[in-house]
C-alpha positions, -999 to +999 in steps of 0.1 A: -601-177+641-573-203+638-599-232+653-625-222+626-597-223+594-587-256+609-625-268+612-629-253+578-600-274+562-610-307+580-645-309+566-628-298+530-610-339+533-640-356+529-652-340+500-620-341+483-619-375+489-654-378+471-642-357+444-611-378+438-633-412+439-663-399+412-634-380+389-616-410+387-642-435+381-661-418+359-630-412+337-616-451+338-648-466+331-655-445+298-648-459+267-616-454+251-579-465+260-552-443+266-523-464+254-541-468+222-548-438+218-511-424+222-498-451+202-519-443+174-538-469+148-512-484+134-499-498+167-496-536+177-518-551+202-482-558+218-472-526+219-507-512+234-504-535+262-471-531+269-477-492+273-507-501+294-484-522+318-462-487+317-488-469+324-498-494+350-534-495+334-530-537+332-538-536+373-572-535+390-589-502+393-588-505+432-550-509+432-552-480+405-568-451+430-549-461+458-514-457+443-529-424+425-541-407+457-514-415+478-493-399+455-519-368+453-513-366+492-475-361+484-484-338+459-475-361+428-504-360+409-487-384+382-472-381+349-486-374+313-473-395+291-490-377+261-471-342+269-444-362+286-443-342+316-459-341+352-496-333+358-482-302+386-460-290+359-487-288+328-510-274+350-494-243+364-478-240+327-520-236+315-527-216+349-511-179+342-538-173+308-569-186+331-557-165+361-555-140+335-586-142+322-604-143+353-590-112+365-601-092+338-634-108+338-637-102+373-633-065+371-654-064+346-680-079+361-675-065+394-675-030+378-710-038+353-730-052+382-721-026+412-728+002+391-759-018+374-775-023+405-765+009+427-782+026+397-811-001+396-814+012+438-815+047+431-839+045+403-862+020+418-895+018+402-885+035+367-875+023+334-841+028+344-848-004+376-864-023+346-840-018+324-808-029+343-832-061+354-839-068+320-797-065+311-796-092+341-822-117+329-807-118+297-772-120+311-782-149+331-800-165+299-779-161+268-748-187+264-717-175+267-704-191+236-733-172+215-726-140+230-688-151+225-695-155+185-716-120+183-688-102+198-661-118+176-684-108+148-688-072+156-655-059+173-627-087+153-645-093+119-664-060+113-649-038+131-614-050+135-606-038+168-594-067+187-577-098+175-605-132+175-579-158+191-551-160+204-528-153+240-503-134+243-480-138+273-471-105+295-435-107+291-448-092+252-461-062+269-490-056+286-513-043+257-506-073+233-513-092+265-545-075+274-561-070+238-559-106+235-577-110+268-607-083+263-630-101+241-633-132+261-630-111+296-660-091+283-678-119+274-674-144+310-677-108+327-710-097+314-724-131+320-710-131+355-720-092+362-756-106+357-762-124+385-745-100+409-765-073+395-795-090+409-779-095+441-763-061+446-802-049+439-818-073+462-794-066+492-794-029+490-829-028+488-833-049+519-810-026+533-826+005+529-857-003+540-834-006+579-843+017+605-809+030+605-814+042+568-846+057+579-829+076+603-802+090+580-834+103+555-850+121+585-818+139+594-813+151+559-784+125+544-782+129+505-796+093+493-761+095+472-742+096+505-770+072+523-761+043+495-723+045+496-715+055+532-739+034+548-761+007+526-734-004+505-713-020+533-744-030+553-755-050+523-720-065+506-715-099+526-745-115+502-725-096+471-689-106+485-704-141+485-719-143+445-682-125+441-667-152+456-683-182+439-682-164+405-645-161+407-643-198+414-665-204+388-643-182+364-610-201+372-622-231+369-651-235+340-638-212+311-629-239+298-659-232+267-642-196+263-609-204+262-621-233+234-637-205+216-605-177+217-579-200+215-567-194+248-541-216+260-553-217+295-563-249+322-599-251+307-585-262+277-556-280+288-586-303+302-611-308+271-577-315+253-570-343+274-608-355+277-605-363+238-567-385+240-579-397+273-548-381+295-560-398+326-534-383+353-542-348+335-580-351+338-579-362+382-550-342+387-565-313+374-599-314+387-585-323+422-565-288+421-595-272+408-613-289+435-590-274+464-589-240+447-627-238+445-625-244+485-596-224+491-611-193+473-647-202+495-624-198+529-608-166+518-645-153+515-654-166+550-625-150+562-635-119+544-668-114+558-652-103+596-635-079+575-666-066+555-684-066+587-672-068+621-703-079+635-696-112+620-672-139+645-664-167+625-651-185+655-688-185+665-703-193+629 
């Protein structure tokens, strides 16, 4: 187990290292110059370039990557000089409402599609089957920011349920923090549930067509206790995997959602600083994203031996 984590986290390096070349880049090359843009338009040419030199933005873009991932290797991931504190320290300030949000989203999800598809299982063939599949395909089609608006419309402005925008931390309780959350948690989790749906369908059904499940129908098994004591598990390390990825996809590309609800969260920490080009916030944070998304992946990995003990990752 410990050779395969360490095998795991040397072939992440490289692709880091990719990451941190293309992010950084792509970002320096666009248009638009930081200092000027923090100055504002009435600035002096002097002034700009002197907060370029500041900013060390005056030396060659070589020099520029070398001096910003050594320091990401230390874990200094540099300064922002438009919020005027370090890139660790305005991240994990934006972290706690995406971490949040993805949670509730999660569940969500997790509880739509396993119950979507189970039921899709048992009902194979009927109106129900083609119902839930028709629920998917239009999960997996509509945008989120649509179904984002439709729900605003109909549960905030016409019905007045829940509030349209804002956060609320949960030092203010947990229901002013959570009835800030649902709207957008419904939305990323019936979007994500979509996809999983399929894939909780697909695997079971592969599953019970085993000998095994066979064998439990001849000797009489309720198909109740067939799906949940023995199909469910056989077939959850394709589901645990979708669950997996649409987590990391949840903490790290709300960033439309939390636009939409106001939520203070990393996602729009980052289009924030895409518009006053905050360099060190942009690379810093997609490098953290970029070792979250692979740190989540290995926890997966490391789940399936748990799911299933027939899988050895030492001998993946």
């Amino acid at each position: 187990m410990g050779g395969y984590i360490a095998r795991r986290l040397l072939a992440v390096l490289p692709v880091l290292f990719i990451v941190a070349v293309i992010v950084f880049f792509i970002i320096h090359l666009t248009p638009g110059d930081p200092a000027a843009t923090i100055l504002g338009q009435e600035a002096t040419p002097e002034e700009v370039q002197a907060l370029r030199q500041q900013m060390g933005l005056d030396k060659p873009l070589g020099e520029q990557f070398l001096s910003w991932i050594g320091g990401a290797v230390q874990g200094d991931f540099g300064e922002s000089f438009f919020l005027d504190k370090p890139v660790w320290a305005a991240f994990v300030e934006r972290l706690g409402p995406t971490l949040s949000l993805a949670i509730l989203a999660q569940i969500i999800g997790i509880g739509i599609a396993l119950t979507l598809g189970i039921l899709a299982v048992r009902k194979r063939g009927t109106i129900v089957d083609e119902a839930v599949m028709g629920f998917s395909m239009l999960g997996i089609s509509i945008p989120s920011f649509l179904l984002g608006s439709l729900l605003v419309l109909l549960f905030g402005v016409e019905l007045g349920w829940l509030p349209v925008a804002g956060y609320k931390p949960l030092g203010d309780g947990l229901w002013a923090h959570l009835k800030y959350l649902i709207l957008p948690a419904l939305v990323l989790g019936v979007v994500q549930s979509a996809l999983i749906t399929r894939i909780t369908r697909s695997s079971l059904l592969d599953v019970m067509s085993e000998n095994f499940i066979k064998t439990a129908k001849a000797k009489g098994v309720r198909e109740k206790a067939i799906v949940f004591g023995h199909a469910l598990r056989n077939a959850f390390i394709p589901i645990l995997t979708i669950i997996g990825e649409s987590f990391g996809g949840l903490v790290t590309g709300a960033a439309v959602i939390e636009t939409l609800f106001n939520i203070p969260g990393v996602g729009q920490l980052i289009v924030s600083s895409i518009s006053r080009r905050d360099y060190a916030v942009i690379q810093g944070s997609v490098l953290i994203i970029t070792v979250t998304y692979v740190f989540l992946n290995l926890i997966v990995d490391l789940l399936y031996g748990v799911v299933d003990p027939r899988v050895r990752l030492s001998r993946k």
